[in-house]
Kinemage of the C-alpha trace (Angstrom):
@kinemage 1
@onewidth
@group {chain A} dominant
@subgroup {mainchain}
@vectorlist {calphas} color= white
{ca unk a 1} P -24.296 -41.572 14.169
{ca unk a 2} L -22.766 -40.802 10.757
{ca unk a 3} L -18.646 -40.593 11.088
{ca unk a 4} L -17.944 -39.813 7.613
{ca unk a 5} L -16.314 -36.580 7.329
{ca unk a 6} L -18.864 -33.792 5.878
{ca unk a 7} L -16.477 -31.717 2.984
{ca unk a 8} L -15.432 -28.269 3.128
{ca unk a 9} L -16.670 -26.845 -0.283
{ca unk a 10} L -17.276 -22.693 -1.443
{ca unk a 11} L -20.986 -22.750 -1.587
{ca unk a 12} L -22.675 -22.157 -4.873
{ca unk a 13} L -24.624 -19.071 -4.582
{ca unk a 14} L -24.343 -17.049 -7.470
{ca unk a 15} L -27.424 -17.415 -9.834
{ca unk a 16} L -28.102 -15.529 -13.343
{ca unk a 17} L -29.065 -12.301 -11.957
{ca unk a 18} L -26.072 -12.075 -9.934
{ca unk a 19} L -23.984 -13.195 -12.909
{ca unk a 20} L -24.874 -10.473 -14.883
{ca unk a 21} L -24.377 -8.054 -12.229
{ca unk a 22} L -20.649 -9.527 -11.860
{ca unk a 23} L -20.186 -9.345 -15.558
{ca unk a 24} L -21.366 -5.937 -16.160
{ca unk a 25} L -20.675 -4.692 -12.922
{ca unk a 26} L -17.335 -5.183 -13.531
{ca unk a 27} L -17.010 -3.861 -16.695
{ca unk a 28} L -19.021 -0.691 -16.179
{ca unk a 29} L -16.250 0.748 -14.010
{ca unk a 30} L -14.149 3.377 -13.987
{ca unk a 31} L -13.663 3.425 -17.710
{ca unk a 32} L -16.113 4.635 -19.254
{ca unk a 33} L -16.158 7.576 -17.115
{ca unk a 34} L -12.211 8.237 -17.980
{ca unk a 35} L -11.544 6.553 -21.311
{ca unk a 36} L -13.099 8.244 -23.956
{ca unk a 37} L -11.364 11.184 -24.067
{ca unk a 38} L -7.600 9.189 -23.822
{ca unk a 39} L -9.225 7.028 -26.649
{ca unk a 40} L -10.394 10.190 -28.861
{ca unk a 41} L -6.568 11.432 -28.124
{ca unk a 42} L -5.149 8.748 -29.345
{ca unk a 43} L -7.198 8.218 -32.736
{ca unk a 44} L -7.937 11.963 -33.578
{ca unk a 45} L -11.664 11.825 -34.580
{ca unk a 46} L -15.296 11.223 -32.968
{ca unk a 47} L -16.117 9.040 -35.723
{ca unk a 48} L -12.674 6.703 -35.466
{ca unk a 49} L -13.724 6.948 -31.457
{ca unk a 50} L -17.019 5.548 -31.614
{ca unk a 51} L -15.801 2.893 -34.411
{ca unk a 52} L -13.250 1.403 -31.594
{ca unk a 53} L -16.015 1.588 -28.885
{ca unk a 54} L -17.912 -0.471 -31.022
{ca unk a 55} L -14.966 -2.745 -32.551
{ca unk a 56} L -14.086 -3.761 -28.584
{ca unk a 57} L -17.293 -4.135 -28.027
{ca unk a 58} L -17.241 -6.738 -30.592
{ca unk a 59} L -14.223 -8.366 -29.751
{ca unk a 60} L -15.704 -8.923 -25.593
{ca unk a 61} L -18.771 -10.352 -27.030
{ca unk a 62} L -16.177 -12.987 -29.371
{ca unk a 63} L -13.940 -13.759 -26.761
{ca unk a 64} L -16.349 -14.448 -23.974
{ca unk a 65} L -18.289 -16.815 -26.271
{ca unk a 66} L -15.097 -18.159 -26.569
{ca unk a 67} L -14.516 -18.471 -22.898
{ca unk a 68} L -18.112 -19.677 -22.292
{ca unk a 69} L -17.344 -23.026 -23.782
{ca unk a 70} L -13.957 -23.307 -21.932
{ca unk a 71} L -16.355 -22.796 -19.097
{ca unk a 72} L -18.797 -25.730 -19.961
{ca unk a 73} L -15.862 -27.896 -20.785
{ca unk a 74} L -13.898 -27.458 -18.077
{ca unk a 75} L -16.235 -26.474 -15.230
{ca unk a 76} L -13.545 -25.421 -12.341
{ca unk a 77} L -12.858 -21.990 -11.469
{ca unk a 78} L -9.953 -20.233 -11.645
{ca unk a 79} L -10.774 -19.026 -15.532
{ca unk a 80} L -7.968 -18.013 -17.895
{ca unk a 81} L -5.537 -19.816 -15.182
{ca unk a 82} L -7.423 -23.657 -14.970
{ca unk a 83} L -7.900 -23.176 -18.477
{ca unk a 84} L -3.988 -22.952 -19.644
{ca unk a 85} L -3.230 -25.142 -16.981
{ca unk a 86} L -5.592 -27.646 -18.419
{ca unk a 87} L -4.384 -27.275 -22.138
{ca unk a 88} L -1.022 -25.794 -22.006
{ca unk a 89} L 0.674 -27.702 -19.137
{ca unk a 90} L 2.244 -26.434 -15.465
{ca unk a 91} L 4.666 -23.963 -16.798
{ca unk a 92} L 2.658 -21.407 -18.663
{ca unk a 93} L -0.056 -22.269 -16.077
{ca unk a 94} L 2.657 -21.214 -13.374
{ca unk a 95} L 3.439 -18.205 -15.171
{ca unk a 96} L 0.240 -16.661 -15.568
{ca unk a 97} L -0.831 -17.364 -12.069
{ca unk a 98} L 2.786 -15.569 -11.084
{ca unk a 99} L 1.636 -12.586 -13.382
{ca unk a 100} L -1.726 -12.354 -12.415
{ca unk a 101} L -1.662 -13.013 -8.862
{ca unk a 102} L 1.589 -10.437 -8.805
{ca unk a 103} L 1.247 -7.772 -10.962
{ca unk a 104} L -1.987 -7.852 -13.725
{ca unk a 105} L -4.570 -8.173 -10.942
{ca unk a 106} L -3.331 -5.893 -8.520
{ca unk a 107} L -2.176 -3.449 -11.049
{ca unk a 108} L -5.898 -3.661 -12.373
{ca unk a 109} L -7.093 -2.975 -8.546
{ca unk a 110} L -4.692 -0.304 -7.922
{ca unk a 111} L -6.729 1.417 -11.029
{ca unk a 112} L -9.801 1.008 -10.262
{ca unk a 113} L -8.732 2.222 -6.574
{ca unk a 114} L -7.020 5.213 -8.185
{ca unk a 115} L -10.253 6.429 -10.135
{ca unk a 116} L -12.723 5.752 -7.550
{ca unk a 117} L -10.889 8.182 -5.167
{ca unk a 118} L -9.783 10.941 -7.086
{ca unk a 119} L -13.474 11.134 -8.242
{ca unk a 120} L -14.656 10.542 -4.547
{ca unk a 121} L -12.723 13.570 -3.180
{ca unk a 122} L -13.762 15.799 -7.234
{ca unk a 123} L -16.294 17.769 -5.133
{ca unk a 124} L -14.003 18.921 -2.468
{ca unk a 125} L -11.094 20.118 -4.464
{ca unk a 126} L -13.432 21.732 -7.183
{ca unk a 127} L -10.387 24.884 -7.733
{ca unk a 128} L -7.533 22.696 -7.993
{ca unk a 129} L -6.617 19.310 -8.410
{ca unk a 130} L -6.916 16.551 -5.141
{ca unk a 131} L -3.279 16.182 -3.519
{ca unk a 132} L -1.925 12.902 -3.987
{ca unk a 133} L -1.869 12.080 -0.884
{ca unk a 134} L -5.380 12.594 -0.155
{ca unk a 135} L -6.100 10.254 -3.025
{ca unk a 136} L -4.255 7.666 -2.619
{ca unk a 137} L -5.397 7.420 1.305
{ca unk a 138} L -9.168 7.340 -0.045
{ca unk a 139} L -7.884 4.482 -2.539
{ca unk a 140} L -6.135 2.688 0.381
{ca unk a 141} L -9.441 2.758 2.346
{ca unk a 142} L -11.700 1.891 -0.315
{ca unk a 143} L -9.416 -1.498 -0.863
{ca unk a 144} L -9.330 -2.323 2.690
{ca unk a 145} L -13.035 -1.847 2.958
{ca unk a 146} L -13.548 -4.199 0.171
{ca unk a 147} L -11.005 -6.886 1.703
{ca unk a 148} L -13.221 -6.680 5.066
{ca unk a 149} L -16.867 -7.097 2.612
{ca unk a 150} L -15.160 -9.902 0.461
{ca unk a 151} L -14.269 -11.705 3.793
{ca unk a 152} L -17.601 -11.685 5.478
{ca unk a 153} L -19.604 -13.317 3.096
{ca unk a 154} L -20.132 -14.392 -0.699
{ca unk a 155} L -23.921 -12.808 -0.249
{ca unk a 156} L -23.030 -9.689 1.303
{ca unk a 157} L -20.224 -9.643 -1.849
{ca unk a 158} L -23.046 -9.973 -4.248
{ca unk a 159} L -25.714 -7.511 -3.027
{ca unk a 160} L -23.032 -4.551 -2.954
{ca unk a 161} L -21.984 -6.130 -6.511
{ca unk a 162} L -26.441 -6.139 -7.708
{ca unk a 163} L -27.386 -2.507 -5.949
{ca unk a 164} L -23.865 -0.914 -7.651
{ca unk a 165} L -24.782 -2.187 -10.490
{ca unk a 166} L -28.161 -0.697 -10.650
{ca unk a 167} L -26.808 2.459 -9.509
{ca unk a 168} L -24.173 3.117 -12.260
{ca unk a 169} L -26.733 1.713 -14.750
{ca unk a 170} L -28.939 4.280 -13.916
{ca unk a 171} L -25.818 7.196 -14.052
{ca unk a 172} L -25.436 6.015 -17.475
{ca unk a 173} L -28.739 6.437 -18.792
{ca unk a 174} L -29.056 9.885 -17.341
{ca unk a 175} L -26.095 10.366 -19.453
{ca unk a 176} L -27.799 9.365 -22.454
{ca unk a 177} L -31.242 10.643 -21.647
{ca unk a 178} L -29.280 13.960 -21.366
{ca unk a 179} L -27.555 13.361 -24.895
{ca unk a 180} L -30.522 12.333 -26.496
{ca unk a 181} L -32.190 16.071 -24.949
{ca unk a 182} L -29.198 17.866 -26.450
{ca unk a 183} L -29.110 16.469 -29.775
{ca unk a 184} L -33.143 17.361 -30.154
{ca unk a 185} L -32.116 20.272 -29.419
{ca unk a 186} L -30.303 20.943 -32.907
{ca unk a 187} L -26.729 21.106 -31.468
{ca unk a 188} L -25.276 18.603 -33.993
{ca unk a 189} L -22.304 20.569 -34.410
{ca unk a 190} L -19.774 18.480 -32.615
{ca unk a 191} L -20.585 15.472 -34.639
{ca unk a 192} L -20.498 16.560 -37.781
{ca unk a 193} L -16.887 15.662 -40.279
{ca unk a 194} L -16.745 12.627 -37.490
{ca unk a 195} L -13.572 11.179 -39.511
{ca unk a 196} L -11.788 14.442 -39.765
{ca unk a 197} L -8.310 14.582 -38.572
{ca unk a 198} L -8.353 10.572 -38.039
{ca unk a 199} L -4.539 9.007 -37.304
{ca unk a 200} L -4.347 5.848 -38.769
{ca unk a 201} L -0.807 5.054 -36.645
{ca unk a 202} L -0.604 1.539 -36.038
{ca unk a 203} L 0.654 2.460 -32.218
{ca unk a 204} L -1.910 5.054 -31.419
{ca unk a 205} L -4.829 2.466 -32.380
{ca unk a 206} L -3.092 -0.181 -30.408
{ca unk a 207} L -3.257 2.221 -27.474
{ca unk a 208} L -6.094 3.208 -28.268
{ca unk a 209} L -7.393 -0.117 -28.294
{ca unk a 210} L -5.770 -0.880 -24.953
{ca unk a 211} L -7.598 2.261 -23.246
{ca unk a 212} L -10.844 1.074 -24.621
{ca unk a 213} L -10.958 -2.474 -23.701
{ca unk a 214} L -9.894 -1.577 -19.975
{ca unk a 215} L -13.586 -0.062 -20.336
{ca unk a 216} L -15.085 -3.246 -21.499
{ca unk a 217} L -12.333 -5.261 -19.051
{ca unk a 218} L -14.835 -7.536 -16.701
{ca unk a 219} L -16.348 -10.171 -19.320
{ca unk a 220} L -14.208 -13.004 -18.109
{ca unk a 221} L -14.792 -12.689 -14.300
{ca unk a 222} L -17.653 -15.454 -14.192
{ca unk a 223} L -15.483 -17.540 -15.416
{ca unk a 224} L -13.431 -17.478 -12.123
{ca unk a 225} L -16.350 -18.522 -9.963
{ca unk a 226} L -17.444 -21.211 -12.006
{ca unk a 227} L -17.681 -23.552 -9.278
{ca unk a 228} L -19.570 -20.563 -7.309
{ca unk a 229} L -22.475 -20.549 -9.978
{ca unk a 230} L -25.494 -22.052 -10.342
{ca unk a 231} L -26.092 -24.543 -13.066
{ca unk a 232} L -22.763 -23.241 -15.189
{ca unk a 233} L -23.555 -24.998 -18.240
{ca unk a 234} L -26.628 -22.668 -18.665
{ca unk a 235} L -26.172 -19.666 -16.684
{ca unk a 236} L -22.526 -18.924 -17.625
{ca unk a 237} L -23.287 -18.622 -21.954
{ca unk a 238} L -26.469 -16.661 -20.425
{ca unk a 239} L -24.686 -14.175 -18.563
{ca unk a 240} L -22.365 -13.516 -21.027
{ca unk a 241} L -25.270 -12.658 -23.694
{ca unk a 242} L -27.106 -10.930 -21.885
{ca unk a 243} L -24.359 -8.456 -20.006
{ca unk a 244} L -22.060 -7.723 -22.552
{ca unk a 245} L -24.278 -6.197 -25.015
{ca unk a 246} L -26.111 -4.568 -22.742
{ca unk a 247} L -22.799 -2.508 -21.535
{ca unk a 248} L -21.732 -2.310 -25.880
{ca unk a 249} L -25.056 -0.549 -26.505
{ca unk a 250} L -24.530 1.993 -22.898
{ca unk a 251} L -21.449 2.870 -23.961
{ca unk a 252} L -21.945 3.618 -27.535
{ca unk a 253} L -24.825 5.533 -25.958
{ca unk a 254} L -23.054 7.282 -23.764
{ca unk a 255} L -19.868 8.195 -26.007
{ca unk a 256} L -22.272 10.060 -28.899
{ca unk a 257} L -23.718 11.777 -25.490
{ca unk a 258} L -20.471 13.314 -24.255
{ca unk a 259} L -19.890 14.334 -28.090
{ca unk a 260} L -22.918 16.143 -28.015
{ca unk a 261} L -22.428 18.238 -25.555
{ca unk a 262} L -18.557 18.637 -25.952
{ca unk a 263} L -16.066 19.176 -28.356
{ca unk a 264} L -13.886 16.981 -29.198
{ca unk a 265} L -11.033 19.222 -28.180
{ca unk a 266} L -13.250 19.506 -24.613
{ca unk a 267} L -13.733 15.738 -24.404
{ca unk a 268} L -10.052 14.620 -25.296
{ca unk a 269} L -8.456 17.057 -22.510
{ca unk a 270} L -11.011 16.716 -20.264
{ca unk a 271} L -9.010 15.353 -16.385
{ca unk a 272} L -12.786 13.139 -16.536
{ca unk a 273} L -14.614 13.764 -18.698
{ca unk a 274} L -18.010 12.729 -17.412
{ca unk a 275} L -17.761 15.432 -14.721
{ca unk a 276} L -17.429 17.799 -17.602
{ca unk a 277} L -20.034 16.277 -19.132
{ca unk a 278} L -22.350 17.096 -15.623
{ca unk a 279} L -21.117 20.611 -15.318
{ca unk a 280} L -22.295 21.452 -18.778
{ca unk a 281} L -25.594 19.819 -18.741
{ca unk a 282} L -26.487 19.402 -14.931
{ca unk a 283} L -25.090 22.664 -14.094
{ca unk a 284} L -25.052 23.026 -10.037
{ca unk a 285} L -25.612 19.283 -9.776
{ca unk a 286} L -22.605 17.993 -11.928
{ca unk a 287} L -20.862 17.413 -8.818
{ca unk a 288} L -23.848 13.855 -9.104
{ca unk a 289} L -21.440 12.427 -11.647
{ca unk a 290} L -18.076 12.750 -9.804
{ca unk a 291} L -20.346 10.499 -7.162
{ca unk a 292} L -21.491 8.138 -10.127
{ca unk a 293} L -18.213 7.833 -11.488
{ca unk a 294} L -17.123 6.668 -7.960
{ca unk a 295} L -19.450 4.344 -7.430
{ca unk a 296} L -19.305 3.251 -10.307
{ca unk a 297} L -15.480 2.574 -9.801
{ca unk a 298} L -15.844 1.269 -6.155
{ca unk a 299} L -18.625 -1.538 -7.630
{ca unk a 300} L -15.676 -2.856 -10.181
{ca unk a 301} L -13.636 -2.905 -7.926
{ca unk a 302} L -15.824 -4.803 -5.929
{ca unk a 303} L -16.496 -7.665 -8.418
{ca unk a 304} L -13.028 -7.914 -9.307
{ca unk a 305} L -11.695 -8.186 -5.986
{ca unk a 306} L -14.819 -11.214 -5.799
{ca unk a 307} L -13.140 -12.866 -8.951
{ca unk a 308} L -9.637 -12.007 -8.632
{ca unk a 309} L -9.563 -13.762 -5.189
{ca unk a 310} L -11.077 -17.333 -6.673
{ca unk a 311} L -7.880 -16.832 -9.299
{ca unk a 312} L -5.199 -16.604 -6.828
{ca unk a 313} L -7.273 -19.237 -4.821
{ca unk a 314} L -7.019 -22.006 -6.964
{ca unk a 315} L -3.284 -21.512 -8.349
{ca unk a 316} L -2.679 -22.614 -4.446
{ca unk a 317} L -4.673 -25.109 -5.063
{ca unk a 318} L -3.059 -27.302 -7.204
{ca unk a 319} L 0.253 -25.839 -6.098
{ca unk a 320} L 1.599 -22.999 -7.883
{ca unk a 321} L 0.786 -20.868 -4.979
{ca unk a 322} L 1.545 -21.481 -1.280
{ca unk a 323} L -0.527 -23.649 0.254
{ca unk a 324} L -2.159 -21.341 2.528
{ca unk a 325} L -3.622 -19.350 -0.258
{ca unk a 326} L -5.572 -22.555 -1.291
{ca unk a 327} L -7.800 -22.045 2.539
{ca unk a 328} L -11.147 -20.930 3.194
{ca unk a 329} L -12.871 -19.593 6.443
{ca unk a 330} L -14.015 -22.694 8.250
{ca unk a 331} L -17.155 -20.477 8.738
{ca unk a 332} L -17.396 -18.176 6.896
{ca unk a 333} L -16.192 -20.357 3.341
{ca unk a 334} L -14.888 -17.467 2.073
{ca unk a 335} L -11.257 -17.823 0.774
{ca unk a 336} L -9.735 -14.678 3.140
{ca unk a 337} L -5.725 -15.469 2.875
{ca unk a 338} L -5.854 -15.067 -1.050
{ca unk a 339} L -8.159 -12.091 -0.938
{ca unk a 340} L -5.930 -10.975 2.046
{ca unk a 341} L -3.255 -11.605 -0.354
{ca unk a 342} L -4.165 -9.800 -3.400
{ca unk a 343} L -5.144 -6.644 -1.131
{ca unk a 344} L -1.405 -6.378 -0.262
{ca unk a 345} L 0.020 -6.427 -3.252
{ca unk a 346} L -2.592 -3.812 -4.569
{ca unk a 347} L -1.777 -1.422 -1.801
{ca unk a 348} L 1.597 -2.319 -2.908
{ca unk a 349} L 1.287 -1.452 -6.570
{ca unk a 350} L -0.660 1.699 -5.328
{ca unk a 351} L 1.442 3.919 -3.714
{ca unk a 352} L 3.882 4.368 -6.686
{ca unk a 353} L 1.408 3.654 -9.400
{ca unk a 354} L -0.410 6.265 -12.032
{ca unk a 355} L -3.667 5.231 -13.840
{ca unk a 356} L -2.442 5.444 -17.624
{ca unk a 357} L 0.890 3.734 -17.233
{ca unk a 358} L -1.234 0.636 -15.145
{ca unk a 359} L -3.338 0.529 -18.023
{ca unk a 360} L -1.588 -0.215 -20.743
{ca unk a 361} L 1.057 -2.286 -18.825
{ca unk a 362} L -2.315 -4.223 -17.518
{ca unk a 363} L -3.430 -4.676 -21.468
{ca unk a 364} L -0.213 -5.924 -22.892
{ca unk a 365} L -0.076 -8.435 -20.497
{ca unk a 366} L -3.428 -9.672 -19.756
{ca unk a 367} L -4.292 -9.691 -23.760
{ca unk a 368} L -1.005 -12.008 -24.105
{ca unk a 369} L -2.326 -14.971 -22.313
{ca unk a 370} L -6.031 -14.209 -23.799
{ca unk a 371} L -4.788 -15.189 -26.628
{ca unk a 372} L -2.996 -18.504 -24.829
{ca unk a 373} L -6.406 -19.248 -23.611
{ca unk a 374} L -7.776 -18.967 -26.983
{ca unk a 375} L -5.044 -21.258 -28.196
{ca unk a 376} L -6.251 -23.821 -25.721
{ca unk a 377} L -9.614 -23.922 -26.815
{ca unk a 378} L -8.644 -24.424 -30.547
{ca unk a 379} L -6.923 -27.415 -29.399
{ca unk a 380} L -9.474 -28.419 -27.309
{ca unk a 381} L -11.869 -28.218 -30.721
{ca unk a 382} L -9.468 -29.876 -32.466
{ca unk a 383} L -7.297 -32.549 -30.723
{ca unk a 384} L -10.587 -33.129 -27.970
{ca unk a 385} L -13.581 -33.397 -29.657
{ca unk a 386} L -14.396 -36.136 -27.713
{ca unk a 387} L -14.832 -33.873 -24.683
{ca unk a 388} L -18.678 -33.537 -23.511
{ca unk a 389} L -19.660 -30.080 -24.195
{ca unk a 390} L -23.273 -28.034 -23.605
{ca unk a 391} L -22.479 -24.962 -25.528
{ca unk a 392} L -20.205 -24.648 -28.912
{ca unk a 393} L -18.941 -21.878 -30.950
{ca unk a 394} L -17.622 -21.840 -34.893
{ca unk a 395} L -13.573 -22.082 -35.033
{ca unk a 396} L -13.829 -19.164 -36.984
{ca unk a 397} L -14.590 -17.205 -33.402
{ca unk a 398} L -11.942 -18.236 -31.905
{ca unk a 399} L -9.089 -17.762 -34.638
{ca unk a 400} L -10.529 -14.463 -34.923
{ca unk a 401} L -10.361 -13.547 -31.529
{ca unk a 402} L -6.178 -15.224 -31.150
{ca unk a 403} L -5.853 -12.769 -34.263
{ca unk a 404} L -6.922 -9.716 -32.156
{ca unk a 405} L -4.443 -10.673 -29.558
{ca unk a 406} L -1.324 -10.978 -31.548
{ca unk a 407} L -1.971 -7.899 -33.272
{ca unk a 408} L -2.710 -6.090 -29.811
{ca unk a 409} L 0.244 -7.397 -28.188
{ca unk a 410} L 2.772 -7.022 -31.513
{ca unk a 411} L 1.140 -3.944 -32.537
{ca unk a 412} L 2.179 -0.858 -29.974
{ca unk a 413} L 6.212 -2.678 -30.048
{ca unk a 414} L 6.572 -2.845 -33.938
{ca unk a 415} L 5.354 0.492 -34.517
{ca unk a 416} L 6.871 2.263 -31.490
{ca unk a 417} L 9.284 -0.136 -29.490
{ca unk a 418} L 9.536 1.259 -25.982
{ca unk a 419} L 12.149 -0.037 -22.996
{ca unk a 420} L 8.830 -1.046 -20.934
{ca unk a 421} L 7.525 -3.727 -22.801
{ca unk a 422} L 11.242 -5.650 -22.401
{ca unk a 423} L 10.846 -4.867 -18.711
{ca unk a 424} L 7.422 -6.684 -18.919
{ca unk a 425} L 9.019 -9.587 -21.672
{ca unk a 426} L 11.775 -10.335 -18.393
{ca unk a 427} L 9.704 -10.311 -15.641
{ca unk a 428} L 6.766 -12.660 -17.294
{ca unk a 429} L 10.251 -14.746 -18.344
{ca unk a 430} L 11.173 -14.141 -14.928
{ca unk a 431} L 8.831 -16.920 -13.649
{ca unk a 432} L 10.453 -19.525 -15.087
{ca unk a 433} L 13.434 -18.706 -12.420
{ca unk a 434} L 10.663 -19.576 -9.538
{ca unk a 435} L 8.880 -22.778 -11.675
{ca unk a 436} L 12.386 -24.480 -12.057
{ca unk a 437} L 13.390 -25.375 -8.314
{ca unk a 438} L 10.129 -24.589 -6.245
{ca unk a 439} L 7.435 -25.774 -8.194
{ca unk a 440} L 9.026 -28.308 -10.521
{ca unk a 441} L 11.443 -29.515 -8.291
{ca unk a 442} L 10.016 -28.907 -4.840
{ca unk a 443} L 12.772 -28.181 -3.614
{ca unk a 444} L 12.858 -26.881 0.502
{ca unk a 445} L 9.212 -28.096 0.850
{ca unk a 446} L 9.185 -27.796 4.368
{ca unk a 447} L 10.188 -24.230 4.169
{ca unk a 448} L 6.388 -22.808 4.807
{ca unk a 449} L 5.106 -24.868 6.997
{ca unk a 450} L 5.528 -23.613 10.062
{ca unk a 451} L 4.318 -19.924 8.429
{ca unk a 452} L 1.153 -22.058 7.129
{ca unk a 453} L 0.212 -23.778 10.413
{ca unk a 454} L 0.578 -19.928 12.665
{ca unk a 455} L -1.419 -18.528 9.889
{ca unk a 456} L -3.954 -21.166 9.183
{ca unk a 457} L -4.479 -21.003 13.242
{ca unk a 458} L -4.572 -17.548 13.296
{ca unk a 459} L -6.890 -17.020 10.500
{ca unk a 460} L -9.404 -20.037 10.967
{ca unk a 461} L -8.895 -21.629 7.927
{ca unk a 462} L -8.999 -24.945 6.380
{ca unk a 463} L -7.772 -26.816 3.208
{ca unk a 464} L -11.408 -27.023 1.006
{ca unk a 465} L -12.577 -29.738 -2.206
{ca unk a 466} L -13.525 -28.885 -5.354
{ca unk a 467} L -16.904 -28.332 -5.981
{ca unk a 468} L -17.470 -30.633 -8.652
């Protein structure tokens, strides 16, 4: 009888088709369907709208090249965070996992949450707006649901991830197929002097900016599952090029759609404005988009709740988290006390939270350490070129891409400085006050280990290997 001891590993089950699905799954979420019109706010004109649709568009399809060689260099999961930790030491590792894990991740959740349920409850309150209550309840539920999905199984994660996916696909081509019908029509009107009235403040297109790419936010979740995928090195750059322009081209699509049929005054004060889209062109059955838009919502949520979990995961894994966080269902290999985890601190975030201000404190932060990660893989291309690698991109992508970042993190505080983004500076700089004794020095190290043991017991779970 064989006595060596089998290893405890998260199985590899996602393939390309599911990859896609996680990518654009994600990212068609509840943007699209509330964006726009804070976008065309912001900017002043349809035509300077649909130039930063396209623009961020661009930018995901740079920066996940980018990210797909990080991936076939160093194939671990964890993304942005195994990245920096491999190129830029423990200490900004530590400090992104802190952020992430803390704040960006269940900030994004709590957003997601927030959209799917006040769309959810749109046909029921149809004279008035939803109470706040009754929103944030439905958003409560929808998170716990997820937490219970994500627990179960990685499969059962991935079909609700595929058929969402096909279903908010399919919302946005009615969208479009209903543009297209309009502008046949001959009612150009609303798309006519596009530029018209366009503000060029550096702060506004920053915003702007940050509004946008919460749309296209998504592109880097494969990235945290790499150990999770099938044949990385081929189905990770694969993923990427297929999904991404696939959702630039929808929502180009579906932005000259929602122009056709509205104004831009109706579009930019619009509470969603794909519902207004519905009632205008569906008539009795625009009530069908407040359910796509939820769906829609409720499937990113799903796929970053998938993603976001693996993140926290392995940041306990090679100890920046506690220990505990680093387990996996002896069953079920599913890693339940970091998506366990996560879920509380999004219910957390929740209750106080409001969409716009998570966004943009989300976007400041999260494109800060993009650009980190970018600044890792130009020394990988530099200092490392020794390093065995299956898919390349030209430095110019990548210095392009770090530009981006410093401009959208400098951008909205040079031209209008505002008391938040200090608040944000301290508690990222906040971190190091953790690092210093309990990571760095290990200091009171036996100060969880009673906590892990009753837990670990009580939630059947065990340390697990890399799957390398």
């Amino acid at each position: 009888m064989d006595s060596t001891p089998k290893k405890m590993q998260l199985k590899a089950e996602v393939g390309l088709v599911d990859g896609v699905s996680l990518i654009a799954g994600v990212m068609i979420g509840s943007g699209i369907f509330v964006s726009p019109q804070t976008v065309l706010l912001y900017v002043g004109s349809p035509g300077a709208s649909l130039l930063i649709w396209a623009c961020c568009g661009l930018l995901s399809m740079l920066v996940s090249l980018s990210y797909a060689e990080l991936g076939t260099v160093i194939r671990e999961s964890g993304g942005e965070y195994i990245y920096i930790l491999r190129t830029s030491g423990n200490l900004m590792a530590f400090l992104f996992a802190f952020m992430t894990n803390v704040v960006v991740r269940p900030a994004g959740s709590a957003g997601q949450a927030l959209v799917f349920a006040q769309n959810a409850v749109a046909p029921f309150y149809e004279e008035c707006p939803p109470p706040d209550v009754v929103v944030k309840s439905v958003a409560i539920i929808g998170l716990l649901m997820l937490t219970i999905v994500n627990c179960l199984n990685v499969r059962c994660s991935m079909v609700v991830t595929v058929y969402l996916m096909a279903a908010k696909s399919l919302a946005l081509v009615v969208i479009v197929i209903g543009g297209v019908v309009v502008l046949v029509q001959g009612n150009t009107a609303n798309i006519q002097d596009t530029f018209e009235g366009t503000n060029l403040g550096i702060s506004a297109i920053g915003i702007a900016f940050y509004h946008c790419l919460w749309s296209y936010d998504g592109w880097n979740n494969l990235n945290s599952v790499t150990e999770e995928l099938k044949r990385p090195e081929v189905n990770l750059p694969r993923a990427l090029m297929i999904a991404i322009p696939m959702v630039t081209v929808l929502y180009l699509l579906v932005n000259v759609s929602y122009l056709a049929v509205m104004t831009p005054r109706e579009m930019a004060f619009s509470s969603a404005v794909a519902v207004t889209w519905g009632n205008k062109v569906l008539g009795g059955w625009g009530w069908v988009m407040s359910v796509a838009a939820a769906l829609s919502s409720f499937g990113s949520l799903n796929g970053s709740f998938f993603s976001g979990g693996r993140v926290c995961f392995v940041a306990a894994r090679e100890g920046h988290m506690p220990d505990i966080l680093a387990m996996a269902h002896v069953r079920r290999l599913t890693p339940s006390p970091a998506l366990i985890f996560t879920t509380i601190i999004s219910l957390i975030v929740l209750i106080p939270g409001d969409f716009e201000g998570i966004v943009n404190f989300f976007s400041f932060t999260a494109w800060f350490f993009y650009g980190v990660t970018i600044s890792g893989l130009l020394y990988l291309k530099i200092k490392r070129r020794d390093l065995p690698r299956t898919y390349t991109v030209p430095i110019i992508i990548p210095i392009m891409v770090l530009l981006a970042a410093v401009f959208l993190v400098l951008a909205p505080i040079i031209d209008n400085p505002r008391i938040e983004y200090l608040y944000v500076t301290i508690f990222v700089l906040s971190g190091v006050i953790i690092y210093v004794p309990f990571i760095h020095y290990k200091l009171f190290p036996g100060l969880l280990n009673k906590l892990t043991v009753v837990l670990q017991l009580f939630l059947e779970v065990a340390p697990v290997d890399k799957n390398l």
